[in-house]
C-alpha positions in Angstrom: 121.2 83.1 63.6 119.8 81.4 66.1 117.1 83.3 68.6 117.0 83.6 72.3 113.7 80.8 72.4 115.4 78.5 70.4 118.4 77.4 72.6 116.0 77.7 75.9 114.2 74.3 77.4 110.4 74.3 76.9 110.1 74.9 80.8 112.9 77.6 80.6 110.7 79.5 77.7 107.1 79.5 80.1 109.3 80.9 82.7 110.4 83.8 80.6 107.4 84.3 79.4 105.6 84.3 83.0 108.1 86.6 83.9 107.0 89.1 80.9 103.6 88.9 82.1 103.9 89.5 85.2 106.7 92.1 85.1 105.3 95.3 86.3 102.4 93.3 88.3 102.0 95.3 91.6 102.3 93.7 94.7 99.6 91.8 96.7 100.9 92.9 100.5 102.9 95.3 102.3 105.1 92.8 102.8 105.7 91.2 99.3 106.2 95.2 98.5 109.2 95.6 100.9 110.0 92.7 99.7 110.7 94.1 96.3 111.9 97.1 97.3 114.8 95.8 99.3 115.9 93.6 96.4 116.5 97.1 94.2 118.7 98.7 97.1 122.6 97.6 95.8 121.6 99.0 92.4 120.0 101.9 93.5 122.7 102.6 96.3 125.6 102.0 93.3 123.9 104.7 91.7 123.0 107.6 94.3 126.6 109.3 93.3 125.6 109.0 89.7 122.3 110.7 90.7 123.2 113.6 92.1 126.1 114.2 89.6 123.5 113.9 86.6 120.7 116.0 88.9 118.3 113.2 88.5 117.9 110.0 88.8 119.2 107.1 86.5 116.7 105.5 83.5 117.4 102.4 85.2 116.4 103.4 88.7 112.9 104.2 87.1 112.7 101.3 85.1 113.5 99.0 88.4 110.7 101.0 90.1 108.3 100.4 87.2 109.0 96.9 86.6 108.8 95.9 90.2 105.1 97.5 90.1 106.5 99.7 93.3 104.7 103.0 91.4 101.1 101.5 91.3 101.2 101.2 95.3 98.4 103.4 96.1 96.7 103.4 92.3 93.3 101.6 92.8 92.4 98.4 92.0 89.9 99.0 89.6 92.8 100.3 87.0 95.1 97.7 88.1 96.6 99.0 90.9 97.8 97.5 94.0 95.5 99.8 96.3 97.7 99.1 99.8 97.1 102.1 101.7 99.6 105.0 103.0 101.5 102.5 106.0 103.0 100.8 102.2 103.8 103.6 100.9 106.0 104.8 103.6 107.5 101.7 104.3 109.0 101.3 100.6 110.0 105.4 100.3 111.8 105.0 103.6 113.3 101.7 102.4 114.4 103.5 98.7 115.5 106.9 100.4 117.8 104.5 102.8 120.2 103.5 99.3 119.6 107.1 98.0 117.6 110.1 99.3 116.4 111.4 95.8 115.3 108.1 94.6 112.9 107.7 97.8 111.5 111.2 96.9 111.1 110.4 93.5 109.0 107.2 94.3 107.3 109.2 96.7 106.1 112.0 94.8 105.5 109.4 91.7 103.2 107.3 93.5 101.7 110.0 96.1 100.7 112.2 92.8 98.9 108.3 91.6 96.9 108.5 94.4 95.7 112.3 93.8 95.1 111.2 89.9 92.7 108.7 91.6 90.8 111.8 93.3 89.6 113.6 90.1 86.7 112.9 88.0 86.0 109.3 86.6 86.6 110.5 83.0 90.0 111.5 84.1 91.0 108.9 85.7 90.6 107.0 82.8 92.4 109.0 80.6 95.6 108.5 82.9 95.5 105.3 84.1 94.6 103.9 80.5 98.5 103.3 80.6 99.4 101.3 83.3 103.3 102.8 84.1 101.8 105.7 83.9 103.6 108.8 86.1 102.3 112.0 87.4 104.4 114.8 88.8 103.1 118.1 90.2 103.3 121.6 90.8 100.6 122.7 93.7 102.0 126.3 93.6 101.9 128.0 89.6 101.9 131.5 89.1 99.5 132.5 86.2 96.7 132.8 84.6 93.1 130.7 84.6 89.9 131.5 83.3 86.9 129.7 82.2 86.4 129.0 78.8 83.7 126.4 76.6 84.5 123.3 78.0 86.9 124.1 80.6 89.7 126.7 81.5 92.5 128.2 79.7 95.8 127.8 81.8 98.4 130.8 80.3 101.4 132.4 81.1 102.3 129.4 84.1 105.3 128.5 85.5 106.1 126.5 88.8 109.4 125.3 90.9 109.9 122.1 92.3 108.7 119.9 89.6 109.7 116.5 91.3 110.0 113.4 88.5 109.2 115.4 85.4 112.0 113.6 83.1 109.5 110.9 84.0 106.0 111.9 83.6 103.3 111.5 80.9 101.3 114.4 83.1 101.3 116.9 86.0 98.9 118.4 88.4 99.1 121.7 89.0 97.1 124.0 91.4 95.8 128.0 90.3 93.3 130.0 90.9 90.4 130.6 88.4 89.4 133.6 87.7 85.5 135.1 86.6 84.7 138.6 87.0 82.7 139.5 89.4 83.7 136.8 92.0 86.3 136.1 93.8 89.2 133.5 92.8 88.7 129.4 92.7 91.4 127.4 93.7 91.3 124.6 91.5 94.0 121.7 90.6 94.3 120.9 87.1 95.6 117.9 85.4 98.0 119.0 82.0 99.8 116.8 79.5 104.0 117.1 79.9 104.1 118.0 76.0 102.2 121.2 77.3 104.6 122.0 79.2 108.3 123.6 79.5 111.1 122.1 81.5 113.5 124.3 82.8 116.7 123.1 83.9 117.2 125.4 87.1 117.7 122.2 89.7 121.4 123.4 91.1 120.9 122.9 94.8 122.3 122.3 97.9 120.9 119.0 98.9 118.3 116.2 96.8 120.3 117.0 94.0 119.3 113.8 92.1 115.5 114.1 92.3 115.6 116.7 88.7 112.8 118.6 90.5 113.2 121.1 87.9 110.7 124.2 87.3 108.4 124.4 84.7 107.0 126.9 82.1 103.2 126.3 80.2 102.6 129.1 78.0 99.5 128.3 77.2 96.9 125.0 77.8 93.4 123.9 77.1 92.6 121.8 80.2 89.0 120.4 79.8 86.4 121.0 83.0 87.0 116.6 83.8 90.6 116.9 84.5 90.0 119.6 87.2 89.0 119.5 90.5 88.1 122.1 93.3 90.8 122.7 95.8 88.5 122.8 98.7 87.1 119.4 97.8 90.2 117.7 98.1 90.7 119.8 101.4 87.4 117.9 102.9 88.1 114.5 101.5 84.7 115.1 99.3 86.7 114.8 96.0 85.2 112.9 92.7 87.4 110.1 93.5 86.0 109.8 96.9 82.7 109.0 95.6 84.3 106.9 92.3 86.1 104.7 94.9 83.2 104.6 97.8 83.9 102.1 99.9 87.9 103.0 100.1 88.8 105.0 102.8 91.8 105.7 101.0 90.5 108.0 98.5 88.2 109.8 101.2 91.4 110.9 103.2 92.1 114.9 102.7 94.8 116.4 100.8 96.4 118.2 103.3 96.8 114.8 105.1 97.2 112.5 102.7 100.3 114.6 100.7 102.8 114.3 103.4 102.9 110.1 103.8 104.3 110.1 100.3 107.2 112.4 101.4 107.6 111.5 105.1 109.2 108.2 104.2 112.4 110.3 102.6 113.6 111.7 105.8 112.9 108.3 107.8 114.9 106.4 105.3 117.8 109.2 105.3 117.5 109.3 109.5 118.0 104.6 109.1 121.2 105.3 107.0 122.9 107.5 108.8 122.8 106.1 112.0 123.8 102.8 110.1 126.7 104.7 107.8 128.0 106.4 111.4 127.9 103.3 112.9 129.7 101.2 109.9 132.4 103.7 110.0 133.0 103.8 114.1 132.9 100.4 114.5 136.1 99.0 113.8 138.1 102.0 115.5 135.8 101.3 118.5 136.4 97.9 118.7 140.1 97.8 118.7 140.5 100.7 121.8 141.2 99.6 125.2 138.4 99.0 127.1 139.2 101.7 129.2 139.5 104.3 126.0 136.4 102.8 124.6 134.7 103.7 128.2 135.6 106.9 127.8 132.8 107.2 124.5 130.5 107.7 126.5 129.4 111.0 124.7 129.3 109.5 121.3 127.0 106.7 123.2 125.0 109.1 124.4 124.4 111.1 120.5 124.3 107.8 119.3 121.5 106.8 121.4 119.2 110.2 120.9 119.7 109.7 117.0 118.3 106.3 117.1 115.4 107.1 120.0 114.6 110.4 117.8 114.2 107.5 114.4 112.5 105.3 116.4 109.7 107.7 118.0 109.6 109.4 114.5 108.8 105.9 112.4 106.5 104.9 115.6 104.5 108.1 114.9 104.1 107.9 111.5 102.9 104.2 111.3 100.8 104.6 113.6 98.9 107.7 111.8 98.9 105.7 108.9 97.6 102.4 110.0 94.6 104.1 111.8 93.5 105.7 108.4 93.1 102.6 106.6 91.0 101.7 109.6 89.2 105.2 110.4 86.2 106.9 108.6 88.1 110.0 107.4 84.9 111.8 107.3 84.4 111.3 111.1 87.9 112.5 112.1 87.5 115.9 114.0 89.4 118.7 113.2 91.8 118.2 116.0 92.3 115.0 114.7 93.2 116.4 111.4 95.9 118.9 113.0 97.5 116.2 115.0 98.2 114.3 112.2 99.8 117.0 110.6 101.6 118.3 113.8 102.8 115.2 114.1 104.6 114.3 110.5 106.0 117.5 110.8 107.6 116.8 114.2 108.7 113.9 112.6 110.3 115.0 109.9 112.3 117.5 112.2 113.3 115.0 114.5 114.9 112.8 111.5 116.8 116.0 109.9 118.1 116.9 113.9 119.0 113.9 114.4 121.0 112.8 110.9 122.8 116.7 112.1 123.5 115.1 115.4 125.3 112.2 114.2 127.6 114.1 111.4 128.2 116.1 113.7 129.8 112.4 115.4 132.0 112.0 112.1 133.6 114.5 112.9 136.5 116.0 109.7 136.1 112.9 108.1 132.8 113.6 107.2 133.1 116.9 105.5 134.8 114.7 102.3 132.4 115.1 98.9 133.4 111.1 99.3 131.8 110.6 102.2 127.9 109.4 101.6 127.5 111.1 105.2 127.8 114.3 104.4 125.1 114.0 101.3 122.3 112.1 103.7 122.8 115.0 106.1 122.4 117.6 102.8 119.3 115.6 101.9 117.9 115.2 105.1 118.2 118.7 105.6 116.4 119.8 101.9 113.6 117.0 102.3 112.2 118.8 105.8 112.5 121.5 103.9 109.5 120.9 101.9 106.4 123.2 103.3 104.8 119.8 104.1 106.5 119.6 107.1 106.9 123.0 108.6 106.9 123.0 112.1 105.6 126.4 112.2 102.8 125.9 110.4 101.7 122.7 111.8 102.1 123.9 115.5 99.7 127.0 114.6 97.1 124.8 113.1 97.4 122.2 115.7 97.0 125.2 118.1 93.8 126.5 116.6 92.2 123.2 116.7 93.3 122.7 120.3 91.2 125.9 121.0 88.3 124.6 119.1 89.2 127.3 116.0 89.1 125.2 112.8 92.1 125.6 110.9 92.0 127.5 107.5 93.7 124.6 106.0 91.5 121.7 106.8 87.7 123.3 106.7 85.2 121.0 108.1 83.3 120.9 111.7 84.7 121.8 114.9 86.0 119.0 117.2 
């Protein structure tokens, strides 16, 4: 038989072969990443019914991801990462979740959890990143118990919800509290193996069906004291990785800010396609009135035209947050500061679900079909600012403290 090499040209082979080497290879600029990311989007939007049949997404979707060296977005460079900053990362989740809502969360959660990885110790970060498609998923809420033991802790009787990408994942962060006797708990975040874990297939919801952010159960774990890191470090930006990466203002930026850019892009990109589904699906009906019938649209004009200002001001506010902190000293930012970023990712995320409600609202009984990709964007849009990341509640109260000159609990750090 003859092979594949064989019957191709001489310049044919080095192309294939170039192409092996540098499949996976993460992207040099924002742009270059978009790039990629919008040549995915006809296979990934073929598949978002597929997804959220299945309740998660396709082997394939992943492997376009992985191969297009999307996932190493915000992984540093020292590990062979592509090291572009939060404003990236947005811009390609909002891009993704545009084709298919769960697929931008995914890649969001993937890649946001790559940028934690980078904040633990050094020892750690070379145990994950010693494979280079490696994926992280995360639980920051588990139940159970943690005390300290030779070496480290012992993690028993765990179990979390809302384990985004773990079909994926070589390893997952979780967050509990450690406890000695005689003082009082220490929220830590620890970093365990998958194999340590127990999936538990409990994903039956109403919207972001295809992200498989399934539960998980760990019965018992060894985690060693490197692959842990104190919660209230990473709430001040004064993490290990801060210091392993000094000079990266990336890895200085806290948690509690840094967390929502890899989600925020999900309802953006869900927010872009319904405006452009609504508007796909009016157009020709629209077009072929009267002129005096189509005059008399003026109320769909008018939703139309909140929806879009609503997107507009919500992506506006977002890039803007995340441009200044690859420019800003984290460290310097005041606590105010802090809140109104915050404040304002959760107004934004808001403003995308209210407004993907306003416009299926526009489609009227068409849109209540299961065949209808409107009516799953508006589920999705409506689950993803869901996420606690993005409750208005909270994020008014904090802003509200800081605006007083109270620090908020879930910042630390001075006063403004």
């Amino acid at each position: 038989m003859v092979s594949s090499n064989e019957i191709l040209t001489p310049s044919a082979q080095s192309a294939a072969a170039a192409e092996r080497r540098h499949r996976g290879a993460p992207p040099r600029s924002r742009a270059e990443a978009l790039e990629r990311a919008r040549a995915l989007l006809p296979g990934i939007r073929s598949r978002a019914e597929r997804a959220e049949l299945e309740r998660r997404l396709p082997d394939e979707t992943i492997a376009e991801l992985r191969d297009a060296g999307l996932f190493a977005l915000v992984t540093p460079k020292r590990y062979g990462g592509a090291e572009l900053g939060f404003a990236g990362l947005v811009e390609v989740a909002s891009t993704l979740a545009s084709a298919c809502g769960s697929t931008g969360w995914v890649y969001g959660v993937l890649t946001g959890h790559a940028w934690m990885a980078a904040l633990l110790a050094p020892e750690a970060q070379a145990e994950v990143f010693a494979d280079p498609h490696v994926l992280i998923a995360g639980v920051f809420r588990l139940n159970g118990t943690t005390v300290p033991v030779e070496g480290g802790y012992r993690l028993s009787g765990a179990s979390g919800r809302f384990c985004s990408g773990i079909d994926f994942s070589s390893w997952v962060i979780v967050g509990n509290a450690v406890h000695r006797p005689d003082a009082p708990p220490e929220p830590r975040y620890l970093l365990v193996p998958v194999k340590d874990c127990e999936i538990v297939d409990d994903w039956y919801t109403a919207g972001m069906r295809g992200t498989g952010s399934r539960s998980i159960r760990i019965a018992e774990a060894f985690v060693p004291e490197h692959r842990t890191v104190l919660s209230s470090a990473l709430m001040r930006g004064t993490s290990p990785g801060a210091e392993h990466h000094h000079g990266s203002r990336t890895y200085a930026v806290p948690f509690p800010i840094g967390l929502p850019f890899s989600l925020i892009g999900t309802p953006l990109g869900l927010a872009r396609s319904a405006l452009e589904t609504l508007t796909e699906s009016l157009a020709p009906r629209l077009g072929a009135m009267p002129v005096e019938q189509a005059g008399e649209q003026g109320a769909l004009f008018a939703r139309i035209a909140r929806a879009a200002v609503e997107l507009e001001a919500a992506e506006c506010l977002v890039l803007h947050h995340a441009m200044r902190l690859e420019t800003s000293d984290p460290a310097q930012m005041s606590a105010l500061e802090r809140a109104r970023i915050i404040r304002d990712l959760a107004y934004a995320a808001q403003s995308c679900r209210y407004a993907v409600t306003r416009l299926f609202e526009a489609s009227g009984g068409s849109g209540v079909y299961s065949s209808s990709p409107l009516q799953r964007i508006w589920r999705d849009a409506n689950t993803s600012a869901a996420h606690t990341a993005f409750s208005w509640d909270e994020a008014a109260t904090h802003f509200g403290r800081a605006h007083f000159g109270l620090v908020p609990s879930r910042f630390g750090g001075p006063r403004r």
